[in-house]
C-alpha positions as CSV (number, residue, x, y, z in Angstrom):
1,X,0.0,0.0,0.0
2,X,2.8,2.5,0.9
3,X,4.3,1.6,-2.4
4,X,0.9,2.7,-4.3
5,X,0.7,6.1,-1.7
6,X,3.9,7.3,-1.9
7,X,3.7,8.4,-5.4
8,X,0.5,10.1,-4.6
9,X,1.5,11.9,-1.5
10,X,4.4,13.4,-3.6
11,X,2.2,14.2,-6.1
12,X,0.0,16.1,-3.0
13,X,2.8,17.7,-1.7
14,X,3.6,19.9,-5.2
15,X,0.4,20.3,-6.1
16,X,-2.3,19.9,-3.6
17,X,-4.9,21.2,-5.4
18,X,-4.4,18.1,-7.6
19,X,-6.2,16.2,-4.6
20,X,-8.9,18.9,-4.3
21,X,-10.3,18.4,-8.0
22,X,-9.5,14.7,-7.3
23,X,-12.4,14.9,-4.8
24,X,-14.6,16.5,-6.2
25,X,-14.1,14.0,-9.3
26,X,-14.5,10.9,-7.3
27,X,-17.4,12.4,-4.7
28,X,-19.5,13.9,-7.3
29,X,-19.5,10.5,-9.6
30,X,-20.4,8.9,-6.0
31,X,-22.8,11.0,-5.5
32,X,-24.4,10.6,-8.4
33,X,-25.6,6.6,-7.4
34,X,-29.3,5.9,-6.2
35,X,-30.1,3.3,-3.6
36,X,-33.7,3.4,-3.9
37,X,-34.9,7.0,-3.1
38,X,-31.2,7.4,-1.4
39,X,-28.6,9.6,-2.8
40,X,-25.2,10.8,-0.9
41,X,-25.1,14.2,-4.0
42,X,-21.8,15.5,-4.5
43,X,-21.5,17.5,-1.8
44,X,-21.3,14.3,0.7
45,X,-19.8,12.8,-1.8
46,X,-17.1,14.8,-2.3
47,X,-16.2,15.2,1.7
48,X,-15.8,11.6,2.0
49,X,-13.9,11.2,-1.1
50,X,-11.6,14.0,0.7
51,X,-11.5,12.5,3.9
52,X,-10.2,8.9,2.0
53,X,-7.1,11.1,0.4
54,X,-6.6,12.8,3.2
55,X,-5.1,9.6,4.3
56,X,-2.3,9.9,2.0
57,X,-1.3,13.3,3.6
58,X,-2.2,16.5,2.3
59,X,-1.7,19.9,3.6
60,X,-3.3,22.6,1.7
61,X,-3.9,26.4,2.5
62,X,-7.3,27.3,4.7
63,X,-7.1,30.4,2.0
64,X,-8.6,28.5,-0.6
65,X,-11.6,27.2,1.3
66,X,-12.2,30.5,2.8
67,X,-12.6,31.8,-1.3
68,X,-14.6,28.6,-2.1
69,X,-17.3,29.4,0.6
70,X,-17.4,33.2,-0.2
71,X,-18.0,32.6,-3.5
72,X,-20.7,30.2,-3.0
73,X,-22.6,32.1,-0.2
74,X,-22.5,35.1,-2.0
75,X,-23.9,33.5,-5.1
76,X,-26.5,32.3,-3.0
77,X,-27.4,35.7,-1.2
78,X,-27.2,37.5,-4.9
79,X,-29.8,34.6,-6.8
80,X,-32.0,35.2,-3.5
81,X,-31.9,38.7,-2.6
82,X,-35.4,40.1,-4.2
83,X,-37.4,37.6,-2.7
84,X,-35.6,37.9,0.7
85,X,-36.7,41.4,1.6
86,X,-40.1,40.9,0.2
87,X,-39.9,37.9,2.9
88,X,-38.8,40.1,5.9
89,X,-41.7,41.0,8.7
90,X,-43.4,38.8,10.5
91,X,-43.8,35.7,8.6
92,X,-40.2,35.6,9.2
93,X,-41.4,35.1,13.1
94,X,-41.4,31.2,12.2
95,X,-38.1,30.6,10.8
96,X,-36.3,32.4,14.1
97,X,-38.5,30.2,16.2
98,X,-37.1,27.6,14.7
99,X,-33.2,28.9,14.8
100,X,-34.2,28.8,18.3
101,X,-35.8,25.3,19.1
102,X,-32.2,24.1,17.5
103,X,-30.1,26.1,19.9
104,X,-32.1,24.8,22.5
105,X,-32.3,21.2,22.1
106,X,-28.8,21.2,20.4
107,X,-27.4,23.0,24.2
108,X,-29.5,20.0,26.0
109,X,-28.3,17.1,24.0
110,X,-24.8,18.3,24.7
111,X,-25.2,18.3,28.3
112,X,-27.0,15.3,28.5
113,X,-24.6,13.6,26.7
114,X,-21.7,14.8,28.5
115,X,-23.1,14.1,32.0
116,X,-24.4,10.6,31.3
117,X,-20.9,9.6,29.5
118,X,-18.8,11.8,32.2
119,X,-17.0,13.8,29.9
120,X,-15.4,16.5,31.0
121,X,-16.2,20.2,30.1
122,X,-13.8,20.4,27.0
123,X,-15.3,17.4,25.1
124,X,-18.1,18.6,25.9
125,X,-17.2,21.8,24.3
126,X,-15.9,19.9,21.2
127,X,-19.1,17.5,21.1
128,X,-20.8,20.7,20.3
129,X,-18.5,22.6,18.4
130,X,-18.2,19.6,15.7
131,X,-21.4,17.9,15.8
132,X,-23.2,21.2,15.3
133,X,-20.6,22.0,12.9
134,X,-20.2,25.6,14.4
135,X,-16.4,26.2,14.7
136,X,-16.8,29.6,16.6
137,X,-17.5,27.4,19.7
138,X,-13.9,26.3,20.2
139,X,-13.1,29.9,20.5
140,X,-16.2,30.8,22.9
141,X,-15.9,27.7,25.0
142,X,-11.9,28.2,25.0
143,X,-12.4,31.5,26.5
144,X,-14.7,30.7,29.0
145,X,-12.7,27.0,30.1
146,X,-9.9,30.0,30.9
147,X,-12.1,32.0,33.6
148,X,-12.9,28.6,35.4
149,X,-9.9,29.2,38.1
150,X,-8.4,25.9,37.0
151,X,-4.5,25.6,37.2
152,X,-2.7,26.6,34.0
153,X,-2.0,22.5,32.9
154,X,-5.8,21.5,33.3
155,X,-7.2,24.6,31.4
156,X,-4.6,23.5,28.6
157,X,-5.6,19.7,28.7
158,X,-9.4,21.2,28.5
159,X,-9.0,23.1,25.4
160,X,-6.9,20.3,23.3
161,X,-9.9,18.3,24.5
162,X,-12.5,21.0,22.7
163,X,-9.9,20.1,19.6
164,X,-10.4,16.1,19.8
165,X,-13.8,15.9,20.3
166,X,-14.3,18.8,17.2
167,X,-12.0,16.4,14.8
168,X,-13.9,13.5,15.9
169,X,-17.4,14.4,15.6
170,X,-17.1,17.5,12.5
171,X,-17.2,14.9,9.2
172,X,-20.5,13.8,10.9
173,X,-21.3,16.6,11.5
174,X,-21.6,18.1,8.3
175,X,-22.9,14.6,6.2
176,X,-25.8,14.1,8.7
177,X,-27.9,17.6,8.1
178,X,-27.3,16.6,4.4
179,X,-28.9,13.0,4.8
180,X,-31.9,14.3,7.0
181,X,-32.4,17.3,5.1
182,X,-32.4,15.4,1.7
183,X,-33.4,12.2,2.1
184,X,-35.4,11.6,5.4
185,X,-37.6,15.2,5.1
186,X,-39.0,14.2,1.7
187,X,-39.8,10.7,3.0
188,X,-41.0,12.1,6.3
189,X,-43.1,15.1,4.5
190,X,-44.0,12.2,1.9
191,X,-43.4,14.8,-1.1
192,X,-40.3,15.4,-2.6
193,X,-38.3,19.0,-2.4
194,X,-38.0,19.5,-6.4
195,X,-41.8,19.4,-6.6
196,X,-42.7,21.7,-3.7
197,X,-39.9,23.5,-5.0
198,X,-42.0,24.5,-8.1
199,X,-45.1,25.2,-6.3
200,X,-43.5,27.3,-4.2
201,X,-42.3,29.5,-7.2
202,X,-45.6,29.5,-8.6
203,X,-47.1,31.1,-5.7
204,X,-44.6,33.4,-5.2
205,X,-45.1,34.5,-8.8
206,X,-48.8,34.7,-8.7
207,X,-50.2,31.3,-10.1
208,X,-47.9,32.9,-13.2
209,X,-46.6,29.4,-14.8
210,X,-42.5,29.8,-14.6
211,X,-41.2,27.7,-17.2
212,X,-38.4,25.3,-16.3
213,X,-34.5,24.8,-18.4
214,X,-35.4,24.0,-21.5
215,X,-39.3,24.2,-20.8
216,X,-41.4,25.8,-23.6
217,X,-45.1,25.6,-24.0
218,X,-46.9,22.8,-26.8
219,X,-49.3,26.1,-27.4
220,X,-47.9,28.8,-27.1
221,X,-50.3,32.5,-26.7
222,X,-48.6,34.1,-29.4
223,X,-48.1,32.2,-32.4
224,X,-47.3,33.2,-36.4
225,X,-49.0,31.8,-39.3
226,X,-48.6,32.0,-42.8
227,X,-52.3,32.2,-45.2
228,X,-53.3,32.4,-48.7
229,X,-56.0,34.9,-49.5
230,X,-59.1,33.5,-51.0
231,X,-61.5,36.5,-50.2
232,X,-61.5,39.8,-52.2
233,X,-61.8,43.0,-51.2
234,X,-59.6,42.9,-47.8
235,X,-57.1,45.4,-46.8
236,X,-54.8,45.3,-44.6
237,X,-56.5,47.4,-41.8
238,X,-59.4,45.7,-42.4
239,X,-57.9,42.0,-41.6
240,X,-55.9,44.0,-38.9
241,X,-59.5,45.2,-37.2
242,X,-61.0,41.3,-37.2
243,X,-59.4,41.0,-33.9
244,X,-57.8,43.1,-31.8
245,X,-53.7,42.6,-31.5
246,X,-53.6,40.2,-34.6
247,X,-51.0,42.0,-37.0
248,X,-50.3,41.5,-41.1
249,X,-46.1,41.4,-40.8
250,X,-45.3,40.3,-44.0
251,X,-47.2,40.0,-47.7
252,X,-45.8,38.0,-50.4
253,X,-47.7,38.5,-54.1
254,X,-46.1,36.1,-56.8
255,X,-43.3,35.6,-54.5
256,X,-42.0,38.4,-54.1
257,X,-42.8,40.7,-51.4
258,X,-44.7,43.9,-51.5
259,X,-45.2,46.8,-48.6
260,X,-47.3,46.6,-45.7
261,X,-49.2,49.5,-44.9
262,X,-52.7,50.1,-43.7
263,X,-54.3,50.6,-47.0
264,X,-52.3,48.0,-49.1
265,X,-55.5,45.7,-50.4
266,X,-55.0,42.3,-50.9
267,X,-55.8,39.9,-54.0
268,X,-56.7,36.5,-54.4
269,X,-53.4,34.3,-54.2
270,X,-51.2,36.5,-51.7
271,X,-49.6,34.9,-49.2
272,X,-49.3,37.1,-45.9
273,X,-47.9,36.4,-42.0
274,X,-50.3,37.2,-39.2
275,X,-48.4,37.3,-36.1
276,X,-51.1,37.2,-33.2
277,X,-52.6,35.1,-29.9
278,X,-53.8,31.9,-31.3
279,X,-57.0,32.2,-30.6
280,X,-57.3,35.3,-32.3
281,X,-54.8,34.1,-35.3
282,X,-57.4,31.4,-36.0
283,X,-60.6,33.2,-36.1
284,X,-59.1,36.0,-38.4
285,X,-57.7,33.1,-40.6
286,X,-60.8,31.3,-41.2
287,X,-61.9,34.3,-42.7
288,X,-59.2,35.3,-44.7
289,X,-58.3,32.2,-46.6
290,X,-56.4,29.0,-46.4
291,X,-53.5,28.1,-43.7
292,X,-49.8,27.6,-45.9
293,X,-47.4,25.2,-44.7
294,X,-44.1,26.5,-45.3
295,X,-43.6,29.5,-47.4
296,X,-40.3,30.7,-48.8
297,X,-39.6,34.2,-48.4
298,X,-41.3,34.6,-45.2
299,X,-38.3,34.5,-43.2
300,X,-38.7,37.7,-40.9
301,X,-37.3,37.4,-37.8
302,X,-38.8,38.7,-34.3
303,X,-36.6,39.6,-31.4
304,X,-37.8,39.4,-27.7
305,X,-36.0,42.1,-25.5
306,X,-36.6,42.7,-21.8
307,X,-37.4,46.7,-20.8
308,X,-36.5,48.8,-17.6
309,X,-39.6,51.2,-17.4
310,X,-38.7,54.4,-16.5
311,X,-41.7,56.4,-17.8
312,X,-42.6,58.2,-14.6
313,X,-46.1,58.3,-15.7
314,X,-46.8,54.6,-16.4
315,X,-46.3,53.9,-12.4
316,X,-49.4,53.0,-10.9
317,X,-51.1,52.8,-14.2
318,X,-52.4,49.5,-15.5
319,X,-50.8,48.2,-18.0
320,X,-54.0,48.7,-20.3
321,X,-54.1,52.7,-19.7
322,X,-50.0,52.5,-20.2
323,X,-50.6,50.8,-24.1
324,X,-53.5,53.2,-24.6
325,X,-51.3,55.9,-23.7
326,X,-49.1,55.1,-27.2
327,X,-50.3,55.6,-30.3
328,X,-51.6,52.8,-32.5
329,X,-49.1,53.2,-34.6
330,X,-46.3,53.2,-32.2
331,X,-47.6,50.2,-30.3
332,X,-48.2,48.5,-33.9
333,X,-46.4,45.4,-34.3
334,X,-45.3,44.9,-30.7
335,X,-46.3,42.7,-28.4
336,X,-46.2,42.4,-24.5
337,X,-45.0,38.6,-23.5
338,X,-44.2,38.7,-19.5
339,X,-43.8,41.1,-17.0
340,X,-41.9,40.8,-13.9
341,X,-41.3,43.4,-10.9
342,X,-37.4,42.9,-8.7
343,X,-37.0,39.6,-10.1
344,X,-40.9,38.0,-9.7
345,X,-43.3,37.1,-12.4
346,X,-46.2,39.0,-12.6
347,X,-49.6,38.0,-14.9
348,X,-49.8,39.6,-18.1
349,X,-52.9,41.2,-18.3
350,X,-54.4,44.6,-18.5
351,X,-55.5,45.0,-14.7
352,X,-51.9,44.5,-13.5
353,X,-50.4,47.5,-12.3
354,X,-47.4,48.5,-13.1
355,X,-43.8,50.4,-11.1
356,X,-40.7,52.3,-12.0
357,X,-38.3,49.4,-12.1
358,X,-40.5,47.0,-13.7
359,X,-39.2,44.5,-16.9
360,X,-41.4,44.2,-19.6
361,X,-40.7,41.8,-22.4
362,X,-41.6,42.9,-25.7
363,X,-41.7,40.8,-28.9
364,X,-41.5,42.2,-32.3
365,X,-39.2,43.2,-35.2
366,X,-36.1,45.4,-34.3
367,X,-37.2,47.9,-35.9
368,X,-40.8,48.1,-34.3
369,X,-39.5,46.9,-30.6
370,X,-36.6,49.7,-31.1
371,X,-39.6,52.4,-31.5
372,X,-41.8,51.1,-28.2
373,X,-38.4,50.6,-25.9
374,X,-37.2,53.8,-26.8
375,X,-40.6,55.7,-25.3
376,X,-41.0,53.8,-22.5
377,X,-37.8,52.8,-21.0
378,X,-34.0,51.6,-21.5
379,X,-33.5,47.9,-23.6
380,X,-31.3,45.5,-21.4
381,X,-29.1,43.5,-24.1
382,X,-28.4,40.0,-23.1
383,X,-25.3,39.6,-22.1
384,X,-22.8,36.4,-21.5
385,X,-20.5,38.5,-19.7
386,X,-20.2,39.0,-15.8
387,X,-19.8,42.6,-14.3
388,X,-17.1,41.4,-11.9
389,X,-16.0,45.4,-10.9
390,X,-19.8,45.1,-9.5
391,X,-19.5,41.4,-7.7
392,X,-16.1,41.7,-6.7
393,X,-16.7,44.9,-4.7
394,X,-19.5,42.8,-3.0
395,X,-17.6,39.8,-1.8
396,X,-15.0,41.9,-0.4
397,X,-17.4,44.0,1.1
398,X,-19.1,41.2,2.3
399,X,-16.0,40.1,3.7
400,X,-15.3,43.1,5.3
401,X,-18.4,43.1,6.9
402,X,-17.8,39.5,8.2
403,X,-15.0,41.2,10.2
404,X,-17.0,42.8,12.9
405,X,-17.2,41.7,16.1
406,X,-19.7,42.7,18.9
407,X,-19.1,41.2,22.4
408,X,-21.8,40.6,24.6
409,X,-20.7,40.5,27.9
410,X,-17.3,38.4,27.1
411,X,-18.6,36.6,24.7
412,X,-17.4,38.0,21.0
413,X,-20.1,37.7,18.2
414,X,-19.8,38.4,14.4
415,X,-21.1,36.9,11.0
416,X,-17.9,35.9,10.1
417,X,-16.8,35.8,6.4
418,X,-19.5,33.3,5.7
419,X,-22.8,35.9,7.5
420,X,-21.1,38.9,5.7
421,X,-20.9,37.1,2.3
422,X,-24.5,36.3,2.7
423,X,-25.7,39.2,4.2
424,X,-23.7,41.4,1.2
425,X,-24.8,39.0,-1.8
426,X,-28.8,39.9,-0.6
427,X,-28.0,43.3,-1.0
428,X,-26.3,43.8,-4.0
429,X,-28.7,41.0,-5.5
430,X,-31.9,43.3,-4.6
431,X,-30.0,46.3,-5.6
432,X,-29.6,44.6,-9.1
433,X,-32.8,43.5,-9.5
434,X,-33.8,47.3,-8.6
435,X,-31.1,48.8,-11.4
436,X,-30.9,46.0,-14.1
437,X,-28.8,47.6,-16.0
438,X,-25.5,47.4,-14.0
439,X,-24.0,44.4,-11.6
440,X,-24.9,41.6,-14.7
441,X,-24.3,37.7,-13.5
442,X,-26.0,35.2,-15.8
443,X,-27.6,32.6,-14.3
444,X,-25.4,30.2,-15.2
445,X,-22.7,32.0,-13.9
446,X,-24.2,32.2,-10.5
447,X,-24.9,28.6,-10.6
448,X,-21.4,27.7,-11.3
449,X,-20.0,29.6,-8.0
450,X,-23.2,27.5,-6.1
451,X,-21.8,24.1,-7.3
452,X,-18.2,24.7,-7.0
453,X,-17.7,27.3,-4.4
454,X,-19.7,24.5,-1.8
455,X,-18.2,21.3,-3.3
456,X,-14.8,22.8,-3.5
457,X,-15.4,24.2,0.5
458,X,-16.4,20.6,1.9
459,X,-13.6,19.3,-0.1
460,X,-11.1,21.4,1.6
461,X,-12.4,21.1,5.2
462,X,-12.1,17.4,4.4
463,X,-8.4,17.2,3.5
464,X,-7.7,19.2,6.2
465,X,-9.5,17.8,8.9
466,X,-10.2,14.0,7.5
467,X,-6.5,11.9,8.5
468,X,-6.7,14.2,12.2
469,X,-10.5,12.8,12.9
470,X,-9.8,9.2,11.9
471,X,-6.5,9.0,14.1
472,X,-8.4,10.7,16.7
473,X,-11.4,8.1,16.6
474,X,-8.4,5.1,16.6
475,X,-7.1,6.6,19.5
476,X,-9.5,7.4,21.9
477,X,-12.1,4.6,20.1
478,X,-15.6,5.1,18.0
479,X,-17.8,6.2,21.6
480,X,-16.9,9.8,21.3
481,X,-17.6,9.9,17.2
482,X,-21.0,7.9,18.2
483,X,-22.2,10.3,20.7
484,X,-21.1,12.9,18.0
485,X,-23.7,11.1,15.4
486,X,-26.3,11.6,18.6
487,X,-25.8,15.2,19.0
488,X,-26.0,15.7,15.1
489,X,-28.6,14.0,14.8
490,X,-30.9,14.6,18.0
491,X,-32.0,18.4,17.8
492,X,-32.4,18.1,13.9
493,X,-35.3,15.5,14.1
494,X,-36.8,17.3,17.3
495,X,-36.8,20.6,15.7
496,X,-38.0,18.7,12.3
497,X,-41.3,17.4,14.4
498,X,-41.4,20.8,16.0
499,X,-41.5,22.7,12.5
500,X,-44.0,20.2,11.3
501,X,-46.8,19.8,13.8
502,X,-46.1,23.1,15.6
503,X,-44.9,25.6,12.8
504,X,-47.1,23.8,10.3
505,X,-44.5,23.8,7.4
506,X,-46.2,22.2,4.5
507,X,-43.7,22.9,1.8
508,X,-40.7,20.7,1.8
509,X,-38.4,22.8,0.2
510,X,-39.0,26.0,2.0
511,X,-39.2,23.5,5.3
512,X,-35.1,21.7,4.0
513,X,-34.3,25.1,3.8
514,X,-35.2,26.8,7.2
515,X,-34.1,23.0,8.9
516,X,-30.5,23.6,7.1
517,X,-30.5,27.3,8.4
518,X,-31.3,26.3,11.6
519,X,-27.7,24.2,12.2
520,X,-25.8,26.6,9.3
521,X,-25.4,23.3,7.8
522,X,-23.9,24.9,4.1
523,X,-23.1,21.7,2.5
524,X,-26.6,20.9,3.4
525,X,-28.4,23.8,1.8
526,X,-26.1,23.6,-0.9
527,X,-27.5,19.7,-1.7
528,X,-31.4,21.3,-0.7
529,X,-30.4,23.6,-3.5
530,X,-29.3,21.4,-5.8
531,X,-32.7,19.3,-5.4
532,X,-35.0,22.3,-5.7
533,X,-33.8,23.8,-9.1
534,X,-34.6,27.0,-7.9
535,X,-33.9,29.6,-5.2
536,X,-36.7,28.6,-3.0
537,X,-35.2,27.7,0.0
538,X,-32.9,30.2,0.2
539,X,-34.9,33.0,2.0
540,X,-35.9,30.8,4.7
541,X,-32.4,29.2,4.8
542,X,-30.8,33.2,5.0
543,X,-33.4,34.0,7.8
544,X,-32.9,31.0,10.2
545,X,-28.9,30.8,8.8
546,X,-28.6,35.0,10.7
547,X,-30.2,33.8,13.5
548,X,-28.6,30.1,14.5
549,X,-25.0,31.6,13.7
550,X,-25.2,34.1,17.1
551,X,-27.6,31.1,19.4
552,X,-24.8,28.4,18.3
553,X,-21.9,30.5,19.4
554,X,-23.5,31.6,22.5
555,X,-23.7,27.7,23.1
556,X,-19.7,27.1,24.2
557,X,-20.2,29.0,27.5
558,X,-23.2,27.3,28.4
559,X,-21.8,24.0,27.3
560,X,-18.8,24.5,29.7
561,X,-21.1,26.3,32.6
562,X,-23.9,23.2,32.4
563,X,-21.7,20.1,32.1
């Protein structure tokens, strides 16, 4: 075996970020296998795979897993900002009750454990710190084993034991929330997270249908079709006035094609392109003539573009009284296809009102879609590319923020890089959402940060911490890392049965969510995430995640007070 390591640990040792992509090869391939309606997902995946090459011997810089993680929260706070401050006020009252219930039951499964197993006040400490995965504990708890009046040697011996108990009990720590958040939740909730996941965004949008990757619908509203006139006498206002928002866009007479204006009239034999809603499409064409199949030389091409209204006098105006307010010749040609306000669908249909801010989506030819944007607001062009002057000034603000410490009574409390990554990514996401035209991220852009700033992060903390755990668990033998499992596992599935049959969550996704805030569990989330498509469970998870990140903290004096 040490023949087949060696190589490797050389390898490691120039380059170990060889072993970190390594991981997340071999953890996300794991995590791809179902057992039934179990699956590890790559995030589990790829801590164990870390924590079986850590075995080899790799030491590699805590600099990288602090950029992983603030790249991923902040993704996650930017996708989810919009619907986070809509969330705020008291429905939030739920999700910090249940922040709470976990402090709580987390701080008496601690001391229960300790006393009945006599462990003394630093594995206590590190029973906490690790199987609630919240590593400002071994600094709390340290602090406070130091004002016990101990002699110098015992206080010392106390806080290595915070250290063994955290190594044992931390690779539990952060694979169980993902298991009960993923896999036991749906079963126990008997409905799976992707498909509450999609409800949920409905509802949130208004019963307005939000189309999934790669979803579009078998009939669509607005449709073009090409017919040959059989009836004499028609013009084109005339066909134009059948129904209202059906328009002629192209005429073809012996082929070749031939102006469209209001008063063109139209012969026996010409081909023409009504571009309309179907409904309306079909009862003009039954009247016009016969439906064409393909037609060559009607080959115009509309464009869809999304709008910033800044008309100060279309706010608070229906969106009726706003295309009332244009001319019929401006509006001629163009047509309104969704509607959405700080990143949230809203029904297209006359009655809706309308804000400063809001994104229209038009659908016409340039030309005509050029004339309607430029009365009514400023055209966003899509764009591939990322405003990173924009982003990057948010992560390190984000980071800055993370810096600030507020002590209550001796006991120091901050968000740390992870809370003030969050905390700035909401911000700057809602400020985007407000001002559409600066800070770009695509979608796909943000999703890639999700995926590999959280894999990459559990990787990391695996390498690091994996060969110190399993030695530790050799050493001092597998009661410690089993008692860790309890204490992981213990006030999640109380505070599960609380949220359920207390709080009343019926939505799975937005229930995984608030349950993964509730312990800060990232790699969790970041799997609850991955399941629900969508960004869902991110408001509760922010809400619950603020909240449980000051209550666990708080927990290492009271762990070494109460044992």
């Amino acid at each position: 075996m040490h023949a087949f390591t060696a190589p490797l640990a050389g390898l490691f040792g120039a380059c170990p970020e060889i072993a970190l992509f390594l991981a997340l090869v071999i953890g996300c391939w794991i995590g791809r296998f179902r057992f039934g309606s179990f699956q590890l997902g790559g995030v589990a995946g790829s801590l164990l795979a870390a924590v079986l090459l850590s075995q080899i011997g790799v030491h590699i810089d805590s600099g990288i897993k602090n950029v992983l993680f603030a790249l991923f929260i902040y993704a996650v706070g930017y996708q989810s900002g919009p619907q986070f401050f809509r969330s705020l006020g008291r429905q939030s009252l739920r999700e910090i009750l249940m922040a709470v219930v976990l402090a709580v039951t987390g701080l008496i499964t601690v001391v229960a454990v300790a006393r009945m197993f006599h462990l003394d006040k630093g594995l206590a400490a590190g029973l906490a710190a690790g199987g609630l995965t919240q590593s400002a504990i071994i600094g709390t708890a340290g602090s406070s084993l130091e004002k016990l009046g101990l002699p110098l040697a015992q206080v010392q011996q106390l806080q290595g034991n915070v250290a063994v108990g955290y190594a044992v009990t931390y690779i539990f720590g952060s694979i169980g929330p993902i298991l009960l958040c993923v896999n036991v939740l749906p079963w126990f909730m008997k409905r799976g997270i992707r498909e509450d996941a999609i409800k949920a965004e409905a509802a949130q949008a208004g019963g307005v249908h939000v189309p999934g990757e790669g979803e579009v619908p078998a009939l669509p509203n607005l449709i073009g079709r090409a017919y040959r006139i059989t009836t004499s006498g028609l013009t084109v206002s005339s066909i134009e006035g059948m129904a209202h928002g059906v328009t002629v866009e192209q005429i073809l007479r012996d082929s070749k094609e031939t102006g469209v204006g209001g008063d063109v009239t139209l012969m026996p034999g010409d081909q023409v392109l009504l571009v309309g809603q179907r409904a309306d499409i079909l009862t003009v064409g039954q009247k016009i003539g016969q439906e064409c199949g393909e037609v060559p030389g009607m080959d115009i091409a509309l464009i869809r573009r999304d709008v910033v209204l800044s008309r100060k006098d279309f706010s608070g105006k229906t969106v009726s009284e706003c295309a009332q307010s244009l001319s019929a010749a401006t509006r001629h040609g163009v047509y309104l296809v969704a509607l959405s306000r700080a990143g949230t669908p809203l029904p297209v249909t006359g009655g809706t009102s309308v804000k400063d801010g809001d994104v229209v989506t038009l659908l016409g030819t340039s030309a005509d879609v050029q004339r309607v944007a430029a009365l009514i607001g400023t055209i966003l062009i899509p764009s591939v590319k990322t405003d990173l002057v924009f982003h990057s000034l948010g992560i390190a603000l984000g980071l800055l923020i993370g810096l600030g410490v507020v002590h209550m009574g001796s006991v120091p409390l901050t968000l740390g890089s992870g809370g003030g990554a969050l905390l700035s990514g909401l911000l700057f996401g809602w400020y985007q959402s407000r001002h559409r035209a600066s800070g770009n991220m695509p979608s796909a852009a943000s999703n890639l940060l999700v995926d590999l700033g959280l894999a990459g992060f559990v990787a990391v903390t695996g390498l690091q911490t994996g060969q110190q755990a399993i030695a530790t668990i050799m050493q001092h033998g597998i009661t410690l890392f089993l008692l860790g499992v309890v204490v992981t596992l213990v006030p999640l599935i109380l505070t599960m049965f609380f949220g359920r049959y207390v709080l009343r969550y019926d939505n799975t996704a937005i229930f995984a969510g608030a349950l993964a805030g509730s312990r800060s569990a990232n790699p969790a989330f970041g799997e609850v995430l991955n399941k629900a498509g969508n960004a869902v469970p991110t408001t509760p998870f922010a809400i619950t995640y603020a909240v449980a990140n000051v209550l666990l903290t708080l927990l290492g004096p009271l762990v070494v007070a109460f044992s």
